[in-house]
C-alpha positions in Angstrom: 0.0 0.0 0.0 1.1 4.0 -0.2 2.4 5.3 2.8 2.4 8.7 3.1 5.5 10.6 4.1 4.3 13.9 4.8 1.5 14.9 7.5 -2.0 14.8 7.5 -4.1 18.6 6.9 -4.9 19.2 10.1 -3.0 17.0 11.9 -1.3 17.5 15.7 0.6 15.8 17.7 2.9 16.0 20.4 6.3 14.2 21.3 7.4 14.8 24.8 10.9 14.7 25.2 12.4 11.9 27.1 14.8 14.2 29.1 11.0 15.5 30.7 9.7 12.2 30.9 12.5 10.7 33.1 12.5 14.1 35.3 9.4 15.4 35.8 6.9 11.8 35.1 9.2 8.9 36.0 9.8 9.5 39.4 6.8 11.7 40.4 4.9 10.0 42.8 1.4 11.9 41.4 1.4 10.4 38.0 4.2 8.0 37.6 1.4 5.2 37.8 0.8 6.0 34.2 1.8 9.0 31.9 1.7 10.1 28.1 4.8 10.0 26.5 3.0 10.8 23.1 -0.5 12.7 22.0 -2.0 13.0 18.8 -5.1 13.6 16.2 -5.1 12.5 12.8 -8.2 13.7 10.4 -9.2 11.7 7.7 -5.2 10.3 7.6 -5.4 8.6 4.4 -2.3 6.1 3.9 -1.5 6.6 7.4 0.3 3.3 8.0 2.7 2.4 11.2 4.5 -0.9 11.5 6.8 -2.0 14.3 8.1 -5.7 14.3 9.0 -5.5 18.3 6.9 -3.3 19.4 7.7 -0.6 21.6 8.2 0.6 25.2 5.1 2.3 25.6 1.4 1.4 25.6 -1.0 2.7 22.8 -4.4 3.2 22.2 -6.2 4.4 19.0 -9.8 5.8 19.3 -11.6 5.9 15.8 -13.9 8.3 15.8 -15.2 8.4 11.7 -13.7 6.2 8.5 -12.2 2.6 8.7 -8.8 1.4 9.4 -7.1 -2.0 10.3 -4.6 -3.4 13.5 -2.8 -6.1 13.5 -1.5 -7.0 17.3 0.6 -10.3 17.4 -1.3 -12.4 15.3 -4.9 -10.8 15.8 -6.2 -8.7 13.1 -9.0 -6.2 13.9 -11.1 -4.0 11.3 -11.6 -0.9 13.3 -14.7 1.4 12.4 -16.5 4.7 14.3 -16.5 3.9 18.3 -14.1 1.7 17.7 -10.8 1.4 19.9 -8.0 -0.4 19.6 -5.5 -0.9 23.0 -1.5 -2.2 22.0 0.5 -3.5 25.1 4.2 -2.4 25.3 6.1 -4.9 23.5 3.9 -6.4 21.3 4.5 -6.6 17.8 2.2 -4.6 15.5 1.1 -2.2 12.4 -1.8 -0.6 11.7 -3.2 1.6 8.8 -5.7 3.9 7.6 -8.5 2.2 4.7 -7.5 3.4 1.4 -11.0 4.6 0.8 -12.2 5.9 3.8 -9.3 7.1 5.7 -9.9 6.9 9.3 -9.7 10.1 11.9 -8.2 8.9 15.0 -6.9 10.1 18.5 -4.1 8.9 20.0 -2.1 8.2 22.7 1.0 6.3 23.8 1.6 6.0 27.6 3.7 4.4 30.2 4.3 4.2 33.7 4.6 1.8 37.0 0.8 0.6 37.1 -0.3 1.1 33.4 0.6 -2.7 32.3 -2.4 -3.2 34.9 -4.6 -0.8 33.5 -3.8 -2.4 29.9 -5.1 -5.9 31.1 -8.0 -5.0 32.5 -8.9 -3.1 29.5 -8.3 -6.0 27.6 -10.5 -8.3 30.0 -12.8 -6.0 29.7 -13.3 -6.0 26.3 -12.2 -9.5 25.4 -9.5 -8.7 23.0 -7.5 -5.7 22.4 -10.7 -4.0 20.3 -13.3 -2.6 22.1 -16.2 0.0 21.3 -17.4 2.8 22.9 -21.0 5.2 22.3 -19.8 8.3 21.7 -19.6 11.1 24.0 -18.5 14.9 23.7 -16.7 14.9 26.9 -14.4 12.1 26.1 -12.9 14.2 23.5 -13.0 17.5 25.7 -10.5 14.9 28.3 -8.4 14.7 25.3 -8.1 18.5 24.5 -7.8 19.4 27.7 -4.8 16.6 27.8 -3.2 18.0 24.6 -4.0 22.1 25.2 -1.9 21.3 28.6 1.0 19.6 27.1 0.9 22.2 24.1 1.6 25.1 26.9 4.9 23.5 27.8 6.5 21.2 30.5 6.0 23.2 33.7 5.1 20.8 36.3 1.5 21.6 36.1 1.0 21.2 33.1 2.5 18.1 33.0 0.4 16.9 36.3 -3.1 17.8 35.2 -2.4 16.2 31.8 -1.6 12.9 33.2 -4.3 13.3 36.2 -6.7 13.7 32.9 -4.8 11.2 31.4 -6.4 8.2 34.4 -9.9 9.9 33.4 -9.8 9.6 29.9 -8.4 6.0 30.1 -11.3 5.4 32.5 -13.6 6.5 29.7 -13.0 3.5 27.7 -12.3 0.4 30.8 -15.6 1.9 32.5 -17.7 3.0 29.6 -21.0 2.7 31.3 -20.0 4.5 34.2 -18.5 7.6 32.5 -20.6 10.6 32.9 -23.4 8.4 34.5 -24.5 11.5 36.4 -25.6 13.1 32.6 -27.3 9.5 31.5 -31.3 10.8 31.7 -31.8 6.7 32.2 -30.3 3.5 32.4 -31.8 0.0 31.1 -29.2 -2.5 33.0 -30.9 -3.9 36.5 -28.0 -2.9 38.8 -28.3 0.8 37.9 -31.7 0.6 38.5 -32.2 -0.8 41.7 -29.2 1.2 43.1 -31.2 4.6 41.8 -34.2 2.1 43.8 -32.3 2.4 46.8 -30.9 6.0 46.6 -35.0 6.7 46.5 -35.4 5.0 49.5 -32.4 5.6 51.7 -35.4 6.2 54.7 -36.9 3.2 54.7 -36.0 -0.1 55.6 -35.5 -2.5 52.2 -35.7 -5.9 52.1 -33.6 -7.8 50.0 -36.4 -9.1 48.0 -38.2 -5.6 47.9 -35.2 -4.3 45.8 -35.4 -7.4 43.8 -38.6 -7.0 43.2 -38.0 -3.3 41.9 -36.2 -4.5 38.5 -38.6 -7.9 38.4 -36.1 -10.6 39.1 -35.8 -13.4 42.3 -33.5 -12.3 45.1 -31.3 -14.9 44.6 -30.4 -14.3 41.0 -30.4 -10.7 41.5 -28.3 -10.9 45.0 -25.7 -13.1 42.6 -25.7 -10.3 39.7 -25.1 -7.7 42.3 -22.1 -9.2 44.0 -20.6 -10.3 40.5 -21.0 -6.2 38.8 -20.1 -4.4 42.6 -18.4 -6.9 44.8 -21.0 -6.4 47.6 -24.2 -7.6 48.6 -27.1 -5.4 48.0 -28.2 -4.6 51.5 -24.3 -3.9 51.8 -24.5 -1.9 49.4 -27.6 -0.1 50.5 -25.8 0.5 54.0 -23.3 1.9 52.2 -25.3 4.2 50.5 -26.8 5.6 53.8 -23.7 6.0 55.6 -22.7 8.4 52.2 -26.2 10.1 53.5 -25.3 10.5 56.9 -21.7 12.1 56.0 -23.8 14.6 53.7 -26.0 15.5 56.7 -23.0 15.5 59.5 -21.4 17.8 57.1 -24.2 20.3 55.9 -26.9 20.3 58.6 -26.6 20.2 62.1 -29.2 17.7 62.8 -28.2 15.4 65.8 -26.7 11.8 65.3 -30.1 10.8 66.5 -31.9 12.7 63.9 -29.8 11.5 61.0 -30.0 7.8 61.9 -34.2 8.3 62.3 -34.0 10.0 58.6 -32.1 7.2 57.4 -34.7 4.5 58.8 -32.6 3.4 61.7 -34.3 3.6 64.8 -31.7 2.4 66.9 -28.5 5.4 66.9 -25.8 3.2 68.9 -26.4 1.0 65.8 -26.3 3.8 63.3 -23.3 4.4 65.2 -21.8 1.9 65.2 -22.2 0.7 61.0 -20.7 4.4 60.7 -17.9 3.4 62.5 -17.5 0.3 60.5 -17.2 1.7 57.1 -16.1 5.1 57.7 -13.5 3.7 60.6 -14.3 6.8 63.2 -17.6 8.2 65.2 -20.1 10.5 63.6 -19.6 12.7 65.8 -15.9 12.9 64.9 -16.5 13.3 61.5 -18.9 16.1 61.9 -15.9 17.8 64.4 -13.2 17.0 61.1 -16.0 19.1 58.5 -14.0 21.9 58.0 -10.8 20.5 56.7 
């Protein structure tokens, strides 16, 4: 196929210099869990076309966001279209191009760092291979500007910090694609969500287990097994947990009495309000409430 040697209308891209890498990402205990050691956008990047027999040191990932390109990782070939993601471990053989006929636009990054290996696997588990898909969503790409716009201001250690800080977010965005900006999501279909927006409804009352099964029509058997296997909790754990949130909102904005808070929150019994707050949140209510204003 072509390859084209010069750059792409429109293109950008950043290369941060190893000397800033090693100094100022390396060993800064902030973001040396994973950083970006490169950034970039390609628009409609006809013959775009990269191949690299050992791989290299640093992770990738290419987001497609229009036209059609092609991976190969290893062995694994992938066809990558809109939503479409694509995640490269360090090391790995690879190439990947741009379809001659309708040229993909892609962002890009290449990362590395003490943890991101971890973060790489469980993006791969998640997905099931190293392609994935995700809906589209305006403030995935505003996480990448605001990554780039930073870098593109220089290497001051701010810069360099909030990039990388947006840098976990923006990875996030594609491992946890159902949680990401769940707070703007007018809805949600899947059970879980559901009965947790259930319980948040109720946070007065005492549920039942089979109550909040009941709520999204399944047995509470097969919905306490669901639960544990998407959260890692039980559902009335879970619900506890979301009333001692409540009760740290109303220690820290109200000035309602222990007493008061644990009635609100369907407890009628405060020494055992008490002590499940002391549980979870590892000191007294009241102790919280006197640590409010740092």
């Amino acid at each position: 196929m072509l390859r084209k040697k010069e750059g792409f209308e429109g293109q950008r891209a950043i290369i941060l210099p190893r000397k800033i890498l090693a100094e100022l990402c390396a060993d800064n205990p902030v973001i040396s869990g994973a950083y970006v050691t490169d950034i970039g956008y390609y628009p409609k990047a006809k013959y775009h076309f990269r191949q690299r027999l050992h791989g290299i040191d640093q992770h990738i990932l290419i987001y497609c966001l229009e036209g059609k390109g092609r991976a190969q990782i290893g062995k694994q070939q992938y066809h990558l279209e809109p939503d479409n993601f694509v995640i490269i471990p360090a090391g790995t053989p690879h190439s990947y191009a741009a379809d001659e006929t309708d040229s993909w636009t892609i962002y890009w990054t290449h990362f590395k760092g003490a943890t991101a290996r971890e973060i790489v696997d469980a993006m791969q588990k998640q997905s099931g291979s190293h392609l994935g898909t995700v809906a589209f969503q305006q403030k995935r790409i505003n996480l990448f500007e605001d990554m780039y716009a930073s870098l593109e201001r220089g290497y001051g250690n701010d810069n360099i910090c909030y990039a990388n800080m947006c840098l976990w977010h923006f990875l996030a965005s594609f491992l946890y694609e159902d949680k990401f900006s769940l707070s703007e999501k007018a809805r949600s279909t899947d059970v879980i969500e559901l009965s947790i927006n259930y319980m948040q409804q109720h946070l007065s009352e005492v549920l039942t287990l089979t109550r909040i099964a009941q709520s999204v029509n399944l047995s509470a058997s097969h919905y306490s097994y669901i639960f544990r296997r998407k959260t890692g909790f039980s559902p009335m754990e879970y619900f506890n947990h979301l009333k001692i949130q409540k009760a740290c909102q109303f220690l820290i904005f109200t000035d309602l009495r222990v007493k008061e808070i644990a009635y609100k929150l369907g407890m009628s019994d405060p020494y055992y309000f008490s002590r499940m707050f002391n549980k979870l949140m590892g000191v007294s209510p009241n102790y919280y409430r006197q640590r409010r204003g740092t």
